[in-house]
C-alpha positions in Angstrom: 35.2 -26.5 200.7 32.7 -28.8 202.7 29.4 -27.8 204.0 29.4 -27.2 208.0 27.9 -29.7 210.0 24.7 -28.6 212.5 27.2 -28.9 215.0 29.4 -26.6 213.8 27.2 -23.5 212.8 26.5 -22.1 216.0 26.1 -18.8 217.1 28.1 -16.8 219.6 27.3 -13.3 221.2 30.7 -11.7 222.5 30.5 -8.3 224.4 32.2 -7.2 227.5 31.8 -4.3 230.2 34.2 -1.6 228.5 33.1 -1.4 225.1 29.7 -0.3 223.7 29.1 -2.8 221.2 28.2 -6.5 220.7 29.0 -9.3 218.2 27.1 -11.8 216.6 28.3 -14.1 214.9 25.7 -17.0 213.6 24.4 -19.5 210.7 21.6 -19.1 211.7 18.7 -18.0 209.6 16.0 -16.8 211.3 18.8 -14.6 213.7 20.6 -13.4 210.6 17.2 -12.7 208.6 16.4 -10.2 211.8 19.5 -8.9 211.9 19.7 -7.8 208.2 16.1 -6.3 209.3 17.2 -4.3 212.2 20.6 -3.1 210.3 18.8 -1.9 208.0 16.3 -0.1 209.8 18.9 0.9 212.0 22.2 1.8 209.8 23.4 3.2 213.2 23.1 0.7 215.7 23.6 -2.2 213.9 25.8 -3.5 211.1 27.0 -6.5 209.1 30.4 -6.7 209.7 31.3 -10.0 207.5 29.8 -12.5 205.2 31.5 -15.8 204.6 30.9 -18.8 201.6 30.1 -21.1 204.2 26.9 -19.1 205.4 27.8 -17.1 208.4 27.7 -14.0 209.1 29.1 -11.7 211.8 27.0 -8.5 212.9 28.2 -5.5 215.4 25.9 -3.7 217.4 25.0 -1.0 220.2 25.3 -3.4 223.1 21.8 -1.3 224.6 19.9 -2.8 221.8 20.5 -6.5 222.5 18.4 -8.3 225.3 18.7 -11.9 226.5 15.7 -13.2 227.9 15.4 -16.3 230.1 12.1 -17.9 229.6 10.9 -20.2 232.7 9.2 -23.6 231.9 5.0 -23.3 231.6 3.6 -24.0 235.5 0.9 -27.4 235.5 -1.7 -24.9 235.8 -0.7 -23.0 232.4 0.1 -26.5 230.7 -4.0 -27.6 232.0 -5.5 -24.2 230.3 -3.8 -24.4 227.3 -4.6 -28.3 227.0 -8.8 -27.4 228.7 -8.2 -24.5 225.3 -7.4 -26.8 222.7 -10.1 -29.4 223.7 -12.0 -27.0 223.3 -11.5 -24.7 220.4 -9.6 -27.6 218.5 -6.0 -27.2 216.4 -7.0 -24.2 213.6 -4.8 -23.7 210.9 -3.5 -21.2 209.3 -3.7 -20.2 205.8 -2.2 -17.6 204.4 -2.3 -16.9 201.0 -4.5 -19.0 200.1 -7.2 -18.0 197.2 -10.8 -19.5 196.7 -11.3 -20.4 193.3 
């Protein structure tokens, strides 16, 4: 069995207005690593339904507990104070983890 191409692992959410539950069915892995979280904090609400070879994985849950959320593009004001910001401050990174010897 082949590996899936990018094109091919997508993700699809699938509810309608009569039932009470949603589907999701995706490759990928941040959505399924927060959707093993949530199931398992949640046993009720959320659950994996099916796991296949190929990496996918297809979860059901309460349709009240899943949100879309359309983000609008940054305004040229927003885009000026985050670039004024970073002049400013400069790019600080982020370790974590790291020990001092």
């Amino acid at each position: 069995m082949r590996k899936p191409s990018k094109y091919e692992k997508e993700t699809i959410v699938n509810f309608n207005e009569a039932e009470q539950e949603a589907t999701i069915y995706t490759f990928n892995a941040d959505l399924k690593r927060r959707l093993a979280e949530f199931s398992q904090k949640y046993p009720l609400l959320c659950r994996m339904e099916r796991a296949t070879p190929e990496g996918s994985v297809t979860y059901v849950l309460d349709k009240s507990r899943l949100s879309i959320r359309l983000v609008p593009p940054y305004s040229e004001e927003r885009r000026a104070a985050a670039r004024a910001y970073a002049k400013e401050h400069g790019f600080q990174p982020v370790t974590v983890g790291k020990k001092t010897a």
